[in-house]
N, C-alpha and C positions, 0 to 999 in steps of 0.2 A: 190454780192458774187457768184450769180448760171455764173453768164457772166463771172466769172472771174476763174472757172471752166472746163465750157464751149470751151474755148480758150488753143486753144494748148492740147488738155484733152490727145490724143493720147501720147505725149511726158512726158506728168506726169505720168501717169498711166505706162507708160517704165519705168520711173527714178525710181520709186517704188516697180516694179519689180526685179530692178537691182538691190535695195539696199538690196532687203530680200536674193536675190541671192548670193550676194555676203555675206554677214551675214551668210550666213548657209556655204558657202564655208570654211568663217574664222573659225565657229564654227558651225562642223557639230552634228547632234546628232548622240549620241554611246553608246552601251551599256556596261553592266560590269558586273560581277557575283561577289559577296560577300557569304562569310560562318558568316553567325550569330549566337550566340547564343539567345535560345528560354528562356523567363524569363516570367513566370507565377507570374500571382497576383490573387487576390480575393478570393484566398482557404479561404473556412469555418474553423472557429476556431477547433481545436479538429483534424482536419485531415492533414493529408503529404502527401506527393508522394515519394511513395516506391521507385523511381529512379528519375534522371533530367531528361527533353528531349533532343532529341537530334538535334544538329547544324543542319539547314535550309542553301538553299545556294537559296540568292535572288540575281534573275536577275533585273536592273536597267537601265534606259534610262534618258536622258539627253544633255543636251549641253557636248562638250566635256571637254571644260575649266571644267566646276562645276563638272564632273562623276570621270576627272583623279585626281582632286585632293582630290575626297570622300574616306573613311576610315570606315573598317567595324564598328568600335566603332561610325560611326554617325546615322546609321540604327539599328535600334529597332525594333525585332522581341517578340511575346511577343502570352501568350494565356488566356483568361479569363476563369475562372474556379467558379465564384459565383453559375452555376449552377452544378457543380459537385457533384457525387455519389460515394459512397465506389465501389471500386473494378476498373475497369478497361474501358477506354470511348475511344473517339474519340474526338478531340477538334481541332477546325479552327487555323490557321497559321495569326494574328494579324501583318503587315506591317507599319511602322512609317518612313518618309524618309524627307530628310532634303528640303526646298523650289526648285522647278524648276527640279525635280529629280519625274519620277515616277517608279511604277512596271511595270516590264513584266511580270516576271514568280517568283511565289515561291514553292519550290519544299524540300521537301515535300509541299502540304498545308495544311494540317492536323498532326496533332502526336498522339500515341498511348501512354496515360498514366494512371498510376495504382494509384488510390488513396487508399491510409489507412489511419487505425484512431490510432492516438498515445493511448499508455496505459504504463503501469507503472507493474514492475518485482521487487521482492524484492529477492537480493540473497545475500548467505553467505559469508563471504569475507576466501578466502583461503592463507594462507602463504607460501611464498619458499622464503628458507635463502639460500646465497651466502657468502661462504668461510666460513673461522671456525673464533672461539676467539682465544686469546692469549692463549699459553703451560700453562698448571697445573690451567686453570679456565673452567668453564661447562656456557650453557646458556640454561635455559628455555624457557619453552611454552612463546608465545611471547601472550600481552595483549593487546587489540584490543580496539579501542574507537569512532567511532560503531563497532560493528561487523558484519555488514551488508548495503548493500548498495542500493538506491532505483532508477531502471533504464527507464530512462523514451525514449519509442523511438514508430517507427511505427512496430503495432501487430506482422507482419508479419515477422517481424526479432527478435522481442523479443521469440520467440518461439524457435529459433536455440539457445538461445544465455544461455550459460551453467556455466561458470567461472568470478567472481570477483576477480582477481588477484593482491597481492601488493608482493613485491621484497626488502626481506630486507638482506643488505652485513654487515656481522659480523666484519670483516675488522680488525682481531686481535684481538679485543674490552678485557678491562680486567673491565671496567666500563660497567656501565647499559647503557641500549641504547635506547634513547627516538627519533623516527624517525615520519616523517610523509611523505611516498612514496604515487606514484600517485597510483590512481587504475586503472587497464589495464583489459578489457574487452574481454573473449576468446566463440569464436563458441565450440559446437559439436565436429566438426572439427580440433579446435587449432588455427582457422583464429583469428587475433586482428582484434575487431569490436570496439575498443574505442569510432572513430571519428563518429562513425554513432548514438550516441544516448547523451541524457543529463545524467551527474552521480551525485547524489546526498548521501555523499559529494565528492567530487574530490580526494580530498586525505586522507589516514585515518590516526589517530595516532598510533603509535606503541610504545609499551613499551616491550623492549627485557631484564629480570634479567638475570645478569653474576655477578657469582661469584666464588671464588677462589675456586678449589674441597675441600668441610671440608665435614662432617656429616650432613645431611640432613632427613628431614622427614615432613610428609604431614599431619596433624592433622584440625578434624575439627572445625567449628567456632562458637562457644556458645555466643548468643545476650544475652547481658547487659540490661533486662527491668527493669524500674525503674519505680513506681507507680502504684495503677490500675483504671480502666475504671470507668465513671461514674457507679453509683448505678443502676442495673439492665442490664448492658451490662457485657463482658468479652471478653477475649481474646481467637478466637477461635483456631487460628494458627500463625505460624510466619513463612515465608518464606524468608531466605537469598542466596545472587547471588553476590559474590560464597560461598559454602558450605563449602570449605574445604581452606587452606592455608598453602604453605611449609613453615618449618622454620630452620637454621643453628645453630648447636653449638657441644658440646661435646658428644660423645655418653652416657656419664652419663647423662648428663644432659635431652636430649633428650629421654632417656627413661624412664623419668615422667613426660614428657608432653602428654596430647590427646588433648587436645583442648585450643583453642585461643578465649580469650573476645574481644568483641565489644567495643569501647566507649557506656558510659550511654546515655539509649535511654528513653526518661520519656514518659509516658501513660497517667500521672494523668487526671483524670475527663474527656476523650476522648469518643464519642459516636459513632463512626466510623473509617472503617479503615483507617489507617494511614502509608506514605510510605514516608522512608527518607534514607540519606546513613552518612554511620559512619565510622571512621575508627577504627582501631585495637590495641589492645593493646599489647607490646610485651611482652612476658613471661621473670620470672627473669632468665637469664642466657644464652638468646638465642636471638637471632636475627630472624625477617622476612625476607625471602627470598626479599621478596616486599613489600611497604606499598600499600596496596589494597583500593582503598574505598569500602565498603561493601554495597551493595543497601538491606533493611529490611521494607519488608510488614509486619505489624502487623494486621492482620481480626480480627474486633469488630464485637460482633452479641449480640443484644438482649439476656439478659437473661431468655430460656423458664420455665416457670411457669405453673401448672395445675388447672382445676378448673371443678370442679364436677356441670353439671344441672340436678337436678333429678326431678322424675316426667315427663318424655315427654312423651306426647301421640303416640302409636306406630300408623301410619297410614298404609292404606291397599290400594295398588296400585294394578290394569289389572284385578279387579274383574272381572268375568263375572256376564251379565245379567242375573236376577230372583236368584242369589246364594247371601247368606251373610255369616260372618263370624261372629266367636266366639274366642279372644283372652284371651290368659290365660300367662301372665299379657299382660295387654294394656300399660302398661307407663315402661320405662325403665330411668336408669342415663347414659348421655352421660358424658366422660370424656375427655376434652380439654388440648389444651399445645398451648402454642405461645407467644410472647414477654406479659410482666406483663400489659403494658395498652391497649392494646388491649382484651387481657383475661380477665381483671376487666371492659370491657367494654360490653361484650357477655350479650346479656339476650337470655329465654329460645325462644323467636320470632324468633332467626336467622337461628336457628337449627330447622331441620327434622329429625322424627327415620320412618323407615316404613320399607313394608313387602312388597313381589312382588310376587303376586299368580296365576300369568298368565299361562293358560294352567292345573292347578291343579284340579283333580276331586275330586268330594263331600268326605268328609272323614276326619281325623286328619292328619296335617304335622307340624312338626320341622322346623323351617324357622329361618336362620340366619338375624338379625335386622342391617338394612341399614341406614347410617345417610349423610344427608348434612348441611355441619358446610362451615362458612366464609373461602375462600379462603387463608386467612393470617393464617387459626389457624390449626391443626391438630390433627384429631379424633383421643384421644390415646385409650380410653375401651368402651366398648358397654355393661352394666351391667344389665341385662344378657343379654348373644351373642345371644339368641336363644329364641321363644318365641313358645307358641304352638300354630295352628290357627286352627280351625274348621270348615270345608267350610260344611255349608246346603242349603237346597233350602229358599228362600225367601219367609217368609208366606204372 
């Protein structure tokens, strides 16, 4: 094999020169510039980038066949960010290029991007109605279902960001209008920022009442309870949403109504508050503008109950050294309140009565009597408020 090398080497060693030459003639190498876009991965959960980056223009080398027929979509430009920070960095220009294809130059090599951390805006959703209803009908406050909307985007834009907006067209309407339009998101400004954050819900429901112009009037809504709470609870308030509801009919008629019943709401044997929705019941003679469902908090509380411990010893706190004291009485009745098993459960162990005589010189003082009782229960009397105490020297 080396002999056979050896022989003629000069002429080989040309023929293989000639062949790389001629190679690179048919296919020389050439370069080519491409605009990519930059696509970021590895971002930590929780945060965004306040903008994209922006198009890279890579220069490439190559055979010429493989560069003229390459295509910006086969180059991959790209930046890791697993070690990224809130606020604003510097990150390297990542190059991906298809076989036989290398870099020259990527320009920029770095990009300048802002990182935020997404959070969450909850705003009110505001109404604008477009055209009117039908001649000789009216349309009411329009009913919202939510009436607010929860906006999820990065910080730093949710701070401009001012208006939940829906758009509803009356469109003649002589019927109720039950609509559910998107919600459009406004700056500050009046910029539409929709596209830039998530909406939760996307769209709300709308309930628009139209009706024919008659007599009208707005009276409020009186809950229907039926039964009451276990033994030793009560009922301490009732909260309904909404308070009030119009209703149509004749002006006689209407001028003995004030108020609208709830469907029956039953309480029996309940030890806690309780929240449900009802609807309404219509008045003889008159129509609901709308049938509303009514949402009704009902607050259960413990029935408070009192209870008298007499006999406690009044004690004497911030004595000073070599002085004692002389009380006149020493023991007082404390009087308690608070749910009945916890008050029947009190002894006179939990409770302190005393006197704080810090700073007081030798002599007679009036001194109002101090108690500490169980957090769950509440000192109602201190019998008597006032005890006398006699500071001498200590024999």
């Amino acid at each position: 094999m080396k002999k056979f090398w050896e022989r003629n080497f000069f002429y080989k060693a040309l023929a293989v020169l000639l062949a790389v030459l001629l190679w690179l003639y048919v296919n020389p190498a050439t370069e080519k510039v491409f605009t990519v876009s930059v696509l970021p991965y590895n971002l930590t959960e929780g945060f965004v980038l306040a903008h994209n980056p922006e198009d890279v223009e890579v220069r490439v080398t190559g055979p010429s066949s493989t560069v003229k027929s390459l295509s910006s979509k086969e180059i991959k430009a790209s930046v890791n960010l697993a070690s990224a920070k809130l606020g604003e960095g510097t990150y390297s220009v990542e190059v991906n290029l298809p076989p036989g294809v290398e870099p020259v130059l990527i320009k920029p090599s770095s990009v300048k991007l802002l990182i935020d951390e997404i959070k969450e805006k909850q705003l009110p959703i505001r109404v604008i109605t477009q055209g009117t209803v039908a001649s000789g009908y009216s349309h009411f406050e329009p009913v919202l279902e939510p009436s607010t909307v929860v906006v999820r985007g990065p910080s730093r834009l949710l701070i401009d960001l001012d208006t939940a907006l829906i758009t509803v067209n009356l469109d003649q309407a002589k019927d109720n209008l039950v609509l559910n339009p998107p919600v459009t998101l406004l700056t500050k400004n009046g910029n539409i920022v929709s596209d830039k954050f998530e909406i939760s819900p996307k769209n709300i429901q709308v309930f628009v009442p139209i009706t024919e112009n008659t007599h009208n009037k707005t009276v409020s809504i009186k809950p229907n309870i039926n039964g009451e709470p276990k033994e030793g609870f009560h009922v301490s308030r009732v909260v309904l949403d909404p308070e009030t509801v119009k209703i149509t009919g004749s002006y006689e008629t209407l001028s003995q109504i004030y108020q609208v019943s709830t469907a029956p709401i039953d309480i029996t044997g309940i030890t806690e508050t309780y929240s449900t929705q009802v609807a309404l019941v219509s008045p003889e003679g008159a129509n609901l503008l709308y049938q509303p469902v009514v949402k009704v908090l009902v607050q259960i509380e413990a029935v408070a109950v009192t209870k008298n411990l007499v006999d406690i010893p009044v004690t004497v706190i911030n004595l000073a050294e070599g002085k004692q004291v002389i009380l006149k009485p020493d023991k007082v009745q404390l009087t308690l309140k608070g749910p009945s098993e916890e008050i029947g459960a009190v002894e006179k162990s939990a409770v302190k009565a005393f006197v704080d005589v810090e700073g007081l010189e030798l002599g007679v003082h009036n001194l109002v009597v101090k108690a500490e009782v169980p957090k769950t229960l509440q000192l109602f009397n201190v019998e008597p408020s006032t005890v006398e105490v006699k500071i001498i020297e200590k024999e």
